[in-house]
PAZAPA-4460 file (N, C-alpha, C; in steps of 0.05 Angstrom, whole numbers, plus 32768, in hexadecimal, padded with zeros to 4 digits):
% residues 111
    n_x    n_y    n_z   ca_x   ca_y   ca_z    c_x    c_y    c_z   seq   type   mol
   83BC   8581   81DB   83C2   8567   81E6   83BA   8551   81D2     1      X     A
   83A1   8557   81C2   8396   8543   81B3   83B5   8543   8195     2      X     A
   83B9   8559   8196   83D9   854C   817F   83E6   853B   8182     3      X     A
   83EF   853B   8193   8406   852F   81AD   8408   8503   81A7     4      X     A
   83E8   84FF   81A6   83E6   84E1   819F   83EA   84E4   8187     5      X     A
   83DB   84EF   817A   83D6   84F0   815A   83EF   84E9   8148     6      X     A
   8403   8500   8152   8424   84F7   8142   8429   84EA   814D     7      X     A
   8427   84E3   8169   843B   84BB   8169   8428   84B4   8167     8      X     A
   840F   84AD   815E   8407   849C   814B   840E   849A   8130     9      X     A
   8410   84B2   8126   8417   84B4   8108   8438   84A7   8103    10      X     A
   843D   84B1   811D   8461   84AB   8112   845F   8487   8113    11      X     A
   8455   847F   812C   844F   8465   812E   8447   8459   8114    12      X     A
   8437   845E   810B   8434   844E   80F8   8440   8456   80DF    13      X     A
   8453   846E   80DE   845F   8476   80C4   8471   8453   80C0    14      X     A
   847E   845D   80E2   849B   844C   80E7   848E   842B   80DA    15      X     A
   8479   8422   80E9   846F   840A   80E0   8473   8400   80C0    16      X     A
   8468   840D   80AF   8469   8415   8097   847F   8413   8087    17      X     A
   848E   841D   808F   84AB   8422   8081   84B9   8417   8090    18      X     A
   84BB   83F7   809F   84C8   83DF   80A1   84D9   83DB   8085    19      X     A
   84FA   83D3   8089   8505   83D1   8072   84F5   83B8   8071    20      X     A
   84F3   83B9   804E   84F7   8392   8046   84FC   837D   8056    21      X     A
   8516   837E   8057   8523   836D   806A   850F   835B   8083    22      X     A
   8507   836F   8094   84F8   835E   809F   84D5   835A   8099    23      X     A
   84CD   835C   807D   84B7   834E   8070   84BF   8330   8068    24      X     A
   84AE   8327   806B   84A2   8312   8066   84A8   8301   8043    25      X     A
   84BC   82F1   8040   84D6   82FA   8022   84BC   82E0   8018    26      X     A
   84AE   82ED   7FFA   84A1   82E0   7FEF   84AF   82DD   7FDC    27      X     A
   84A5   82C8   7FC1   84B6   82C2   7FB5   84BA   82D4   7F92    28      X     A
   84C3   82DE   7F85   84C1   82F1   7F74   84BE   82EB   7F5B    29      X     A
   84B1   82FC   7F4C   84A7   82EB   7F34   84C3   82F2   7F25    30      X     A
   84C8   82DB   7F0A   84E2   82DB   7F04   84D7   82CE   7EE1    31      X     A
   84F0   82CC   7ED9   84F7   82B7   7EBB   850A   82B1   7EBE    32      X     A
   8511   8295   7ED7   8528   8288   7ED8   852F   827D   7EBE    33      X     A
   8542   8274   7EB9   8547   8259   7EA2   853E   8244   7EAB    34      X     A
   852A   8236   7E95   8528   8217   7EA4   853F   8205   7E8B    35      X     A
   8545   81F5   7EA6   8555   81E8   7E93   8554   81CD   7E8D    36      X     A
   8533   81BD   7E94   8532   81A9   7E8F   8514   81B2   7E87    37      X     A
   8506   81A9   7E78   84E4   81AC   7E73   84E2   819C   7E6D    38      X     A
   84CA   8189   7E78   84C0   8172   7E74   84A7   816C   7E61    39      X     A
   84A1   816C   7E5A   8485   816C   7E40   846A   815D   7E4F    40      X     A
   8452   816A   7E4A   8446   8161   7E60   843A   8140   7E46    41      X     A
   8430   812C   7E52   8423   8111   7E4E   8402   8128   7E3B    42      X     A
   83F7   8128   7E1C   83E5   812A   7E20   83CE   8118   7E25    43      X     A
   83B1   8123   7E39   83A5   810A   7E42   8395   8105   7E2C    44      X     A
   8392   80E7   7E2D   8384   80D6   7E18   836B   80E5   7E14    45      X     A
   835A   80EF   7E29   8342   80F1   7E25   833F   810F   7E1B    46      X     A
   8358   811D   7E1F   8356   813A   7E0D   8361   8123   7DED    47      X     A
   836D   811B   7DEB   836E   8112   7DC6   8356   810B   7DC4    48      X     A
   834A   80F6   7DD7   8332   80F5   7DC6   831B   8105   7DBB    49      X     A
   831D   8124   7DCA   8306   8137   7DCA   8313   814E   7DB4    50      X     A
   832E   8142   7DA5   8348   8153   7D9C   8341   8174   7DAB    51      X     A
   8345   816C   7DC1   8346   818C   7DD1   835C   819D   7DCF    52      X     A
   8362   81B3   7DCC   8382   81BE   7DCD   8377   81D1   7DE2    53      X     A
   8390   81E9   7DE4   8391   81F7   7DFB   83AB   81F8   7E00    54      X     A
   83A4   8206   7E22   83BE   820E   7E2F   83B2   8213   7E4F    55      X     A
   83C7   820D   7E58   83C4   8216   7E74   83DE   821E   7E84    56      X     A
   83D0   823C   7E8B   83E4   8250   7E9F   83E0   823E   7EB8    57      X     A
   83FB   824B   7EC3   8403   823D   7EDB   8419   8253   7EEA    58      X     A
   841A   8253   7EFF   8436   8256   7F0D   8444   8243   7F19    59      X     A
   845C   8247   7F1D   846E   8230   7F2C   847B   8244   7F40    60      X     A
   847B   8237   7F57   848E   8243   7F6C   84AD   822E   7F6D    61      X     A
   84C0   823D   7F65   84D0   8234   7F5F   84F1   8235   7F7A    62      X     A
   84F5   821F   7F80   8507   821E   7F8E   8527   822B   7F86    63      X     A
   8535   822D   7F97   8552   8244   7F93   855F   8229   7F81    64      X     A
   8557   8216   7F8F   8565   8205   7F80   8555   81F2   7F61    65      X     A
   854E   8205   7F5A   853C   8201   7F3D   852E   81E6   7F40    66      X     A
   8517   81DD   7F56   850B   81C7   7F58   84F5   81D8   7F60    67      X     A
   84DF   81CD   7F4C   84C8   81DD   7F56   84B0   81D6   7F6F    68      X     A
   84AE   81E9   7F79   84A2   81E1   7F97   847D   81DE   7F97    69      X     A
   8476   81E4   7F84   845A   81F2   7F80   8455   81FA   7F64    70      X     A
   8435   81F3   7F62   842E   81FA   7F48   8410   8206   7F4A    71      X     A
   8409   821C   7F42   83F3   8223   7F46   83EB   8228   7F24    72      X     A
   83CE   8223   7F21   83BD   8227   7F05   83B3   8242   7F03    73      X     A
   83B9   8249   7EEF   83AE   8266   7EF1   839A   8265   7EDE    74      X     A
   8398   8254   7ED0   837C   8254   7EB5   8389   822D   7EAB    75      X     A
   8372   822A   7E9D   837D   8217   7E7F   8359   8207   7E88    76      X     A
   835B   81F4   7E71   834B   81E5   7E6B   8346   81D3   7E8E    77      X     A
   8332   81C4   7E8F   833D   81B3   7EB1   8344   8198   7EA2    78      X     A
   833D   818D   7E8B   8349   8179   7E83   836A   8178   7E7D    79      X     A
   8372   8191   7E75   838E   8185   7E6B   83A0   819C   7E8B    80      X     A
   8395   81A5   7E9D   83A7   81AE   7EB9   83BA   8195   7EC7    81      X     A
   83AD   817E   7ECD   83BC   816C   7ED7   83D6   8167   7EC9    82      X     A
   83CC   8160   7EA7   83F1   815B   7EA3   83FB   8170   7EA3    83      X     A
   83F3   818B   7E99   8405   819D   7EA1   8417   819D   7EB7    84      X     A
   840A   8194   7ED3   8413   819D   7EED   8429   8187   7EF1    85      X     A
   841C   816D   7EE4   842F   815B   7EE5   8449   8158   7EDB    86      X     A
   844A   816D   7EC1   8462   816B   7EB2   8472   8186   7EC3    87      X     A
   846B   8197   7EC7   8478   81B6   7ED3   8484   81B2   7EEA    88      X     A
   846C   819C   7F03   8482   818E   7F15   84A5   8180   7F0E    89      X     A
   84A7   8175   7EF4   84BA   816A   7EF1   84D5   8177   7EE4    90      X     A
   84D3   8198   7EDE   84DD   81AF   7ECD   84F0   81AE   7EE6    91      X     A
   8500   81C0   7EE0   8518   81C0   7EF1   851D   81DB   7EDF    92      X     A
   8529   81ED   7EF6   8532   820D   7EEA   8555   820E   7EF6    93      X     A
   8561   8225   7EE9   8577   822A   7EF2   8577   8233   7F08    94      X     A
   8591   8230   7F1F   8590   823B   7F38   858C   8256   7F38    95      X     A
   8586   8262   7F53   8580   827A   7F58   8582   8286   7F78    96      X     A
   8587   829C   7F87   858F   829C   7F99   8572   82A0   7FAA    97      X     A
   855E   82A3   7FA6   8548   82A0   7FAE   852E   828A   7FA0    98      X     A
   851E   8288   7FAC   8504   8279   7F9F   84EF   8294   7F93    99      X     A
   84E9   828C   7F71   84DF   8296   7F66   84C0   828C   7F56   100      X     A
   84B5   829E   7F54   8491   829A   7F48   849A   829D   7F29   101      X     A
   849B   8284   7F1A   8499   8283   7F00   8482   8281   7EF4   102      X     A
   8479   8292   7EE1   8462   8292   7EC9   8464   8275   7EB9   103      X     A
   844F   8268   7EB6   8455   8254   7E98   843F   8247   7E8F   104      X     A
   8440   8247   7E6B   8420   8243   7E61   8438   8223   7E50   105      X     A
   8426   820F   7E56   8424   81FA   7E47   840E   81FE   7E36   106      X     A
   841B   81F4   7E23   8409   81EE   7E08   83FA   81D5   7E06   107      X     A
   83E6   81CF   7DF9   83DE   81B8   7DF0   83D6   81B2   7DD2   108      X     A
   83D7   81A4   7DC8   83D1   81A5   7DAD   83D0   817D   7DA5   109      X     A
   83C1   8179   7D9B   83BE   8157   7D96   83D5   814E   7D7F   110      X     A
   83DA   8167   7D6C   83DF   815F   7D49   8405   815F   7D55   111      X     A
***
């Protein structure tokens, strides 16, 4: 008798498990759209003055319609993150039939 729960439990939760895709929860996928506008970020005065260089990773959650929705920091200096975020907001990618997680390292350099 003690079998009896055991496999509809097991099957229960096989079935759970192996839900198509479809009805998960559609996150957005990491990609290398084309961007087709890049904006150059402002560098800040007070990194020239310390001549700081660098870079800072970032992701962008990117809309189907290549307007980016989100920007998250994944590393960089904390002085030169803001223009980064400020200039990557203004990038624009080619369309796409979903919203995608783009990778992107701005550079900085004073010279």
């Amino acid at each position: 008798m003690k079998r009896i729960p055991a496999a509809t439990f097991l099957f229960l939760f096989w079935t759970l498990i192996s839900v198509p895709g479809s009805f998960a929860q559609h996150e957005p996928s990491e990609s290398y759209r084309k961007i087709v506008n890049r904006v150059l970020p402002q560098y800040p005065e007070i990194a020239r003055s310390m001549n700081l260089t660098g870079s800072v990773k970032a992701e962008a959650v990117v809309a189907p319609n290549g307007v980016v929705k989100s920007v998250e920091v994944r590393g960089g200096h904390p002085v030169l993150v803001r223009a980064a975020q400020n200039a990557i907001y203004k990038w624009k990618w080619a369309p796409a039939p979903h919203e995608t997680r783009e990778p992107i390292e701005v550079k900085f350099d004073p010279r």
